[in-house]
C-alpha positions as CSV (number, residue, x, y, z in Angstrom):
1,X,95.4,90.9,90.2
2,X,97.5,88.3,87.6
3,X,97.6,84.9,87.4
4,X,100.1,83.0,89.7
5,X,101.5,82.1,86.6
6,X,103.6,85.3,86.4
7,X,107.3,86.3,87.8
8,X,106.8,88.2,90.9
9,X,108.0,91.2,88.6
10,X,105.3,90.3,86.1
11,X,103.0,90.6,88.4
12,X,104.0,94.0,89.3
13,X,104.1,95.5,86.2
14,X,100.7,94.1,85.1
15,X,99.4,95.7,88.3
16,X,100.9,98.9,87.2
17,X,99.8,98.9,84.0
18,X,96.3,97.4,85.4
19,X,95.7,100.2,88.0
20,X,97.4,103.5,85.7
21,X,94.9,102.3,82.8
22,X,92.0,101.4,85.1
23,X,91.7,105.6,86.3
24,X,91.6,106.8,82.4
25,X,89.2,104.1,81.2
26,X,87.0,104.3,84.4
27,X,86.6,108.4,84.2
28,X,85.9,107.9,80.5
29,X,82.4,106.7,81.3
30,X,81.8,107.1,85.4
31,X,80.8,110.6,84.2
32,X,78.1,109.8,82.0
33,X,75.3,109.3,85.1
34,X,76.8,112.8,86.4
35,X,75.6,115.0,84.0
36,X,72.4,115.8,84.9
37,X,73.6,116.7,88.5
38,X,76.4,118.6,87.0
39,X,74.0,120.3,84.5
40,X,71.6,121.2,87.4
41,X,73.8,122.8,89.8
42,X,76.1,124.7,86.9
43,X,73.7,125.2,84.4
44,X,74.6,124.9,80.3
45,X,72.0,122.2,79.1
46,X,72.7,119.6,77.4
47,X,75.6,121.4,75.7
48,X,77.7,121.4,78.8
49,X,76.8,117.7,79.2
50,X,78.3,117.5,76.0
51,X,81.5,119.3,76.3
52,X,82.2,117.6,79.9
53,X,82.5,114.3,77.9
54,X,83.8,115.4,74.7
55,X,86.5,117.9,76.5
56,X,88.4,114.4,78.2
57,X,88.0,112.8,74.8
58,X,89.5,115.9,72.3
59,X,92.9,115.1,74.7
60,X,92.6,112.0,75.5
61,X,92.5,111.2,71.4
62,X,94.4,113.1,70.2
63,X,97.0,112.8,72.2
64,X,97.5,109.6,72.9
65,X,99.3,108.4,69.4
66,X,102.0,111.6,70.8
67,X,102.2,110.2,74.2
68,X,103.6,106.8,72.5
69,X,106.2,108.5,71.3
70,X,107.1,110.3,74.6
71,X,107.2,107.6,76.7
72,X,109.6,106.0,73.9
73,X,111.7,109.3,74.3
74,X,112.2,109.5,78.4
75,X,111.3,106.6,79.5
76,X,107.8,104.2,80.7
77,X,108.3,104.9,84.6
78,X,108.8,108.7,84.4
79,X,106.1,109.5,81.9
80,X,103.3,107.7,83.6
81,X,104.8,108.6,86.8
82,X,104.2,112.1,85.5
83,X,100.8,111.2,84.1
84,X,99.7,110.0,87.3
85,X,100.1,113.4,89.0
86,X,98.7,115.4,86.5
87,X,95.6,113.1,86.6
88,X,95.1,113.4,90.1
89,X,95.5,117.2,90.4
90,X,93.4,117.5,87.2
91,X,90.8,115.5,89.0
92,X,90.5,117.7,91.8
93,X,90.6,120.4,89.7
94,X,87.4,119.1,88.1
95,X,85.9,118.2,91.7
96,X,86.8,121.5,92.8
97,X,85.1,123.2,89.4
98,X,83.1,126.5,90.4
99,X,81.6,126.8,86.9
100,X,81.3,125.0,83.9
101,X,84.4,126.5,81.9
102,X,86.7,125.6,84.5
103,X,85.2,122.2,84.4
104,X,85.2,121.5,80.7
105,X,89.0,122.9,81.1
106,X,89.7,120.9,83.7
107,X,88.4,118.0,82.0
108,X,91.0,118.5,79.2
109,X,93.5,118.3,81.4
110,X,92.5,115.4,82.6
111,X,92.2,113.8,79.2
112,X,96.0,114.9,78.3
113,X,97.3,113.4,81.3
114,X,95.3,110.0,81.0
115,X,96.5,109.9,77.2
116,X,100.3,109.5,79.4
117,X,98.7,106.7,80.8
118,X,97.5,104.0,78.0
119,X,100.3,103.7,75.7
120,X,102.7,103.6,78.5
121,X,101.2,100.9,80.1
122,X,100.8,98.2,77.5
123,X,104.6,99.6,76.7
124,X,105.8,98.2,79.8
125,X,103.7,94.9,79.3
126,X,105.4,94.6,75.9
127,X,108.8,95.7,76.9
128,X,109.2,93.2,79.9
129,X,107.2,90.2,78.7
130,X,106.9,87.8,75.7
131,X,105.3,85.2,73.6
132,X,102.0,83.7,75.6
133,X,103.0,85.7,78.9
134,X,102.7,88.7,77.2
135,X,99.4,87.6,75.5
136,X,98.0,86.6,78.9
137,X,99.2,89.9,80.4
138,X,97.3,91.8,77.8
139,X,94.3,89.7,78.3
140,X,94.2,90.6,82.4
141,X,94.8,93.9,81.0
142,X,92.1,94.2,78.7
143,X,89.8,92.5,80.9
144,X,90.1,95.1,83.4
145,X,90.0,97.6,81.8
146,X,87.1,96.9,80.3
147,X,85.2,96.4,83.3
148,X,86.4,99.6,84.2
149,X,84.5,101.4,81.4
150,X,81.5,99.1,82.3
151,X,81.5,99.3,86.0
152,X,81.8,103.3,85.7
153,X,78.2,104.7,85.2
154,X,77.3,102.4,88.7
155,X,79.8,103.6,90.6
156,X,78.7,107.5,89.5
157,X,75.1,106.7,90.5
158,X,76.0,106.1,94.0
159,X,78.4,108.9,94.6
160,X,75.9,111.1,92.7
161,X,73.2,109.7,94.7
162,X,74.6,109.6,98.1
163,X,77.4,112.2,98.4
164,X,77.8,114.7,94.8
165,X,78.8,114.5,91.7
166,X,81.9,116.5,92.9
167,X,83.1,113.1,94.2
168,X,82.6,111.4,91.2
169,X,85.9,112.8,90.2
170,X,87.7,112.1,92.9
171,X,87.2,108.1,92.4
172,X,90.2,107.7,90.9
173,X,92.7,109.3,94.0
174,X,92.6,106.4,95.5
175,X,94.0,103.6,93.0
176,X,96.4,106.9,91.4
177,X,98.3,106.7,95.3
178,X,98.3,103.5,95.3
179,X,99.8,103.1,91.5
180,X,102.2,105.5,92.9
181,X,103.5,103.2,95.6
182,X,103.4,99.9,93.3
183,X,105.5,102.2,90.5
184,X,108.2,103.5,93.2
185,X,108.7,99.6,93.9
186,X,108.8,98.6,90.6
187,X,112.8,98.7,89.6
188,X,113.4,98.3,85.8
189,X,116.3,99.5,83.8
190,X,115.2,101.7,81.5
191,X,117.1,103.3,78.2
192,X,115.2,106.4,76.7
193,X,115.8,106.1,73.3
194,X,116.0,109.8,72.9
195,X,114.6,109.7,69.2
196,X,112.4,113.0,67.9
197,X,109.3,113.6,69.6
198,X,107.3,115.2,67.0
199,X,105.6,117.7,68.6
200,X,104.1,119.8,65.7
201,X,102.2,116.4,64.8
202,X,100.2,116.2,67.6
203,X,99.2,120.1,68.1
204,X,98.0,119.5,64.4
205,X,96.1,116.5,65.7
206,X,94.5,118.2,68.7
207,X,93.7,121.6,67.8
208,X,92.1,120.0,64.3
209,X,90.0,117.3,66.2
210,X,89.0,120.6,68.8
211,X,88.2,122.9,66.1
212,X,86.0,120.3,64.3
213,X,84.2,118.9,67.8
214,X,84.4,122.7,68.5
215,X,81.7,123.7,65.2
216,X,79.4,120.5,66.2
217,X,78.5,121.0,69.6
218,X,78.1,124.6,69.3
219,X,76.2,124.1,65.4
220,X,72.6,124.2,67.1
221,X,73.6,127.2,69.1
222,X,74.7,129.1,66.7
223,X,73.7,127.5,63.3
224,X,76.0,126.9,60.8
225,X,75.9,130.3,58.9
226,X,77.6,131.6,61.6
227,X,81.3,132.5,61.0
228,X,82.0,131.4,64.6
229,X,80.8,127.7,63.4
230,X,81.6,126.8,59.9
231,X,85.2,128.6,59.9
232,X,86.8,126.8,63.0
233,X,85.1,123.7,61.5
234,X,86.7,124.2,57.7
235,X,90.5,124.9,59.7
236,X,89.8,121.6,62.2
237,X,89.6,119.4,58.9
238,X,92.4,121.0,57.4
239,X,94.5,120.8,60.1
240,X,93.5,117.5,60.5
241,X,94.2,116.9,56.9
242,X,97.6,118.3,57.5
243,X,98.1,115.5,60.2
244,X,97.2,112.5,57.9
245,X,99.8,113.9,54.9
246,X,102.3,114.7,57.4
247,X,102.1,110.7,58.7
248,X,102.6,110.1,55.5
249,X,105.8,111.4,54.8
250,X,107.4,110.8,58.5
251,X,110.3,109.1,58.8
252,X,108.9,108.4,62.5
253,X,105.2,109.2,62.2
254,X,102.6,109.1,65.4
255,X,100.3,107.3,63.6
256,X,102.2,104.9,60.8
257,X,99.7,104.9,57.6
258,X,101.4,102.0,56.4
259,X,99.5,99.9,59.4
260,X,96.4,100.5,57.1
261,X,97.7,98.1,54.0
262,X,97.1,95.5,56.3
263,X,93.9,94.6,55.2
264,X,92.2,93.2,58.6
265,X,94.0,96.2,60.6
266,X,92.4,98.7,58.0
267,X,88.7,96.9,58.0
268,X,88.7,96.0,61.8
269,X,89.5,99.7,62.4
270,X,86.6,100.9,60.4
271,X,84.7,98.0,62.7
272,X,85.6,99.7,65.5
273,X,84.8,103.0,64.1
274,X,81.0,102.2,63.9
275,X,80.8,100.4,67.0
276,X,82.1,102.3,69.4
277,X,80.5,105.1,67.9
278,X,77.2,103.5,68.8
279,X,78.7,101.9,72.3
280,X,79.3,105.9,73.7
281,X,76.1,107.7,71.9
282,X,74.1,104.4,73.6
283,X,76.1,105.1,76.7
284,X,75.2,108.6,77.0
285,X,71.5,108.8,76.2
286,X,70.7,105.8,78.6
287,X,72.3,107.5,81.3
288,X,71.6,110.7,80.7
289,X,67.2,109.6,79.7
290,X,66.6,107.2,82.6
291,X,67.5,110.1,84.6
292,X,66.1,113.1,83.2
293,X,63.1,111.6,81.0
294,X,62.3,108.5,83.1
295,X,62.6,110.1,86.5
296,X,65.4,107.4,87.7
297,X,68.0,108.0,90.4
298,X,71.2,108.1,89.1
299,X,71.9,105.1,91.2
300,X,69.2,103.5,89.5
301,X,70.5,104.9,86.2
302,X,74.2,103.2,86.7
303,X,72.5,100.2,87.6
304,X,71.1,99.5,84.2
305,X,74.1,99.0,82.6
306,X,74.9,96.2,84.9
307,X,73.6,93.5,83.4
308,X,76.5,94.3,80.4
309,X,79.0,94.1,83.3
310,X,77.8,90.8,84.2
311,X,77.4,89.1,80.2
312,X,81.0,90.8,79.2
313,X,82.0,88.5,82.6
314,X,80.9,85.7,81.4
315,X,80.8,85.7,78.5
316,X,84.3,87.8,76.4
317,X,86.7,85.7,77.7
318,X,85.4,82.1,75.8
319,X,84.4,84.7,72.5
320,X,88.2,85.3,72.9
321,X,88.6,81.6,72.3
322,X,85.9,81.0,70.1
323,X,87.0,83.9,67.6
324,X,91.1,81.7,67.9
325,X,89.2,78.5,66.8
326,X,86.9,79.7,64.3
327,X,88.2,82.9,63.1
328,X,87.2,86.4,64.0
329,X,85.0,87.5,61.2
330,X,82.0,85.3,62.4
331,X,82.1,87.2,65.9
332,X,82.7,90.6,64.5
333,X,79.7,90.5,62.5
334,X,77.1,88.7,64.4
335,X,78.0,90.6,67.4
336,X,77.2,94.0,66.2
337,X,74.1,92.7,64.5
338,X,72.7,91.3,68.1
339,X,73.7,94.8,69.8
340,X,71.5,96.5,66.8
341,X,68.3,94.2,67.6
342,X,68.9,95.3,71.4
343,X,69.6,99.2,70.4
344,X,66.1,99.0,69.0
345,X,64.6,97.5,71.5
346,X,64.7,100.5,73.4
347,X,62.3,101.9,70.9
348,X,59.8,100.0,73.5
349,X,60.6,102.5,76.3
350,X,57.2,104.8,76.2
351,X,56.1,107.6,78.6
352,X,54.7,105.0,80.5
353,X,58.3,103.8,81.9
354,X,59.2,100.1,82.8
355,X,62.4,99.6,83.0
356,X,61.9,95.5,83.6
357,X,59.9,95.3,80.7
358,X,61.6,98.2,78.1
359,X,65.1,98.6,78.9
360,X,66.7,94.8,80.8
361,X,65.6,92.9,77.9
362,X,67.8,95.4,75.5
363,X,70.2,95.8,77.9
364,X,70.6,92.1,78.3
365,X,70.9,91.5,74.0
366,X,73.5,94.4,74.1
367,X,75.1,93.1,76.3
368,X,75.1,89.7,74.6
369,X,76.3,91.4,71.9
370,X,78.9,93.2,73.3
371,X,80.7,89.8,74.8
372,X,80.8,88.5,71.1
373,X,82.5,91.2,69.7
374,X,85.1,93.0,71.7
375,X,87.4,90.2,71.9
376,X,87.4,88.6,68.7
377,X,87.7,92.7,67.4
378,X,91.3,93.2,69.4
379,X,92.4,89.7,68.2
380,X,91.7,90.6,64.7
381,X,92.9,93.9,64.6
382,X,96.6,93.0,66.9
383,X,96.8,89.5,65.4
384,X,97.4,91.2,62.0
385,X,100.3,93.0,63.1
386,X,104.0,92.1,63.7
387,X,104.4,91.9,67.2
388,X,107.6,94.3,67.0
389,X,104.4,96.8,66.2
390,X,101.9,95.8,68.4
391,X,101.9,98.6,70.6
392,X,101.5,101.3,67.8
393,X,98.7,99.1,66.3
394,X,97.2,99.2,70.1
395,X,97.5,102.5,70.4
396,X,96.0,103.2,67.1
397,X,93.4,101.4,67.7
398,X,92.6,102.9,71.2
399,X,92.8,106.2,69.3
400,X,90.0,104.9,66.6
401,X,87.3,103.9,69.7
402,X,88.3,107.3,71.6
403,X,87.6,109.6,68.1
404,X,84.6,107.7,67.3
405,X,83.2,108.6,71.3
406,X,84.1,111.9,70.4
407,X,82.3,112.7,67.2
408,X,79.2,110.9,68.0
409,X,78.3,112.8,71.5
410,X,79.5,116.2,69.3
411,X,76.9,115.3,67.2
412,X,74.7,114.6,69.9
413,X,72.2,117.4,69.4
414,X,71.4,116.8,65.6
415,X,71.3,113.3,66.4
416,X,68.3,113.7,69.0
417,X,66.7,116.9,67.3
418,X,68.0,119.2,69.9
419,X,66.4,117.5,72.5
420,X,66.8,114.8,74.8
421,X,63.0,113.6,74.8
422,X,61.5,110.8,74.5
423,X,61.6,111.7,70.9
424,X,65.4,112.3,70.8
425,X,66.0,109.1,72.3
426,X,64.0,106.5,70.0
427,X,66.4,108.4,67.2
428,X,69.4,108.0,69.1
429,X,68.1,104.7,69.3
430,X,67.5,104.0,65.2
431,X,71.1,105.8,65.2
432,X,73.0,103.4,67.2
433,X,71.0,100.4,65.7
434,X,72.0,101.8,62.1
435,X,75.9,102.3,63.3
436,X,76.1,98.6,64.6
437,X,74.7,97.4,61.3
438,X,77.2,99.0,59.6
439,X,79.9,97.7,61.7
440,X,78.9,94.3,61.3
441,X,78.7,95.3,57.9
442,X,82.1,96.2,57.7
443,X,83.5,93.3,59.3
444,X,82.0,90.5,57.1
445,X,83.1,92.3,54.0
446,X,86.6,92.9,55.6
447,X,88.0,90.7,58.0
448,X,89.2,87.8,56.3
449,X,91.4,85.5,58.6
450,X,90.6,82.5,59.5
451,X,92.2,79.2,61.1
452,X,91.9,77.7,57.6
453,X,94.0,81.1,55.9
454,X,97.4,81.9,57.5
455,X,97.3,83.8,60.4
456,X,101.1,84.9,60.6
457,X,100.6,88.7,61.0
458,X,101.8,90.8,58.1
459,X,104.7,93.3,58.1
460,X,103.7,96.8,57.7
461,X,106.6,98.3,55.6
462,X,106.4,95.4,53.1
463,X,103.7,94.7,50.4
464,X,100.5,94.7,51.3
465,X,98.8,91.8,52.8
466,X,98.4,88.5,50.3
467,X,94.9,88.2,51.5
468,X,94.5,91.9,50.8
């Protein structure tokens, strides 16, 4: 799974942190080809649809800047040894769901546990590595994960198709046992630093972000005259609120406010904002339309993503080197301007469905897209930070991607006019064209190092960045 490059031990702890990521990122998306079957058999329309994604990403949010500091408290091993466990009984919880409120439960649960899982494995690529190794660790790391989100909606067409949805869920037992094993062989002496977990922090985080997602999904429902709407949406943002003024006056906060004077961590985080805002309300209209509008399989459905799979292949790893030679800002903002010609290109798709003809070719400039930008995005935003910070600024950042996911598909129903139609999908598609423009946008205006400006990352508890 890592280069032979590596120490034995390197090896093992990039598996680790490889296979322990791998199950969060890969039940982030393998769901998204699900939901009609789920919605069939338990009912809830398109609102349970929503809350089955959003319910893994209110947790898995929201709590992953907390689990940072956890697994600093007690220790790497222990807490994703612990997250592992709850992931895997969470997922057959979810398998095992006889109606949709366990599910959406169950689905938080899951989400909490996986937010164990992220922070605690780039911790232990960071803690036992340095220098180039550790940069080429976190590039095998990255690179699989990725593929993980990628390669999910396929491998939920064919269980969907061929077994049930249930099983969908229960992807993930396999690699969690054999994490297990790797984990129980991996021998590393570890010193909790026992420092203050601040607890209070992340309920303000979660239970705000919940509220708020809470009042959007349920808006159309219930309208937002309705006490039952706009009340737990006004006490989400101001516990939310809370949260952010809170950072700010932490001696040891969850989410250090100070990372954001560093102008190319601040921009490239709005960047990702927009984009992955577009990347999961694209994800779950394609999956969800090609199924219930075009009549696909969900087999079929999965499948169209593929050809993403296939360009982010070939294609991330030399943008990677590209963005190191000539800078990030070209890539950041070209690449999310290709993904918005291919997000309206799926304005072609008619009653008359083709998907050779309406969806590949989009598909195929997405995905184009796609391979110019994530790489050259993670450079920009990491290369800006000290590396005595870079797994804060990682986790941050992973937080950023996750919120943006989350308020896009809570938005879902006022974004499609209530309706996932033919209608509802040509304006998620203007939508996700119009959030790409605005990331590459962002990035042009913002990112500003290049190999002709230092590129020695700022300290975050000094001034703010000279090329701020």
């Amino acid at each position: 799974m890592a280069s032979s490059r590596f120490a034995p031990l390197q090896r093992l702890v990039i598996s680790v942190a490889v296979l322990a990521s791998f199950v969060t990122f890969l039940d982030g998306t393998v769901v998204t080809v699900a939901l009609p079957a789920i919605s069939r058999e338990l009912g809830g329309g398109i609102t349970t649809q929503q809350w089955v994604v959003d319910a893994y990403l209110i947790t898995l949010s929201a709590l992953i800047l907390l689990a940072g500091s956890v697994s600093d408290a007690y220790g790497r091993v222990l807490v994703m040894r612990v997250g592992l466990v709850a992931f895997g009984v969470a997922s057959v919880a979810v398998a095992a769901a006889p109606d949709p409120l366990i599910l959406i439960i169950a689905r938080a649960a899951q989400g909490a546990a996986g937010a164990l899982l992220v922070p605690s494995s780039l911790a232990l690529i960071t803690a036992t590595m340095r220098a180039d190794v550790q940069s080429r660790a976190i590039g095998v790391w990255t690179a699989f994960t990725t593929a993980a989100q990628l390669v999910g909606p396929l491998l939920g067409g064919l269980f969907v198709d061929f077994l049930s949805w249930r099983f969908v869920f229960l992807i993930n037992v396999f690699p969690i046992a054999v994490t297990l094993l790797l984990l129980s062989r991996l021998k590393l002496k570890e010193h909790p630093s026992g420092v203050r977990v601040d607890w209070f922090s992340g309920a303000l985080c979660a239970i705000g972000l919940g509220a708020v997602v809470f009042a959007l999904i349920e808006q159309p429902n219930m309208g937002w005259q309705s006490p039952a709407i706009w009340l737990p949406g006004i006490v989400g943002a101001a516990l939310f609120a809370w949260f952010l003024v809170r950072q700010q006056r932490s001696s040891a906060p969850l989410m250090p406010l100070s990372l954001f004077r560093v102008r190319d961590f601040a921009w490239g985080n709005l960047a990702t904002l927009f984009v992955y805002a577009a990347l999961s309300l694209n994800g779950f209209v394609v999956g969800v339309y090609l199924q219930q509008g075009a009549g696909l399989s969900a087999t079929a459905a999965g499948l169209a993503s593929l050809p993403m799979t296939i360009l982010m292949i070939l294609v991330s790893s030399r943008a990677g080197s590209w963005a190191g030679r000539f800078g990030p800002r070209i890539f950041m903002t070209v690449g999310p301007l290709i993904m918005a010609v291919g997000a309206l290109m799926l304005l072609l798709v008619g009653e008359d469905f083709d998907y050779w003809w309406q969806v590949l070719p989009a598909m195929i400039v997405l995905g184009l897209g796609l391979s110019l930008t994530v790489a050259p995005l993670t450079s920009a935003i990491l290369g800006a930070i000290d590396e005595s910070r870079s797994g804060i600024a990682s986790a941050v950042n992973n937080a950023v991607s996750r919120v943006a996911g989350l308020l896009v598909v809570a938005m879902l129903s006022t974004i499609i006019g209530g309706t996932l139609d033919l209608a509802g999908f040509h304006n998620a598609a203007w939508v996700t064209a119009a959030l790409l423009v605005l990331g590459g946008v962002v990035s042009w205006i913002g990112i500003r190092r290049n190999p002709a400006e230092d590129p020695a990352p700022q300290p975050v508890d000094g001034a703010p960045s000279p090329i701020g």
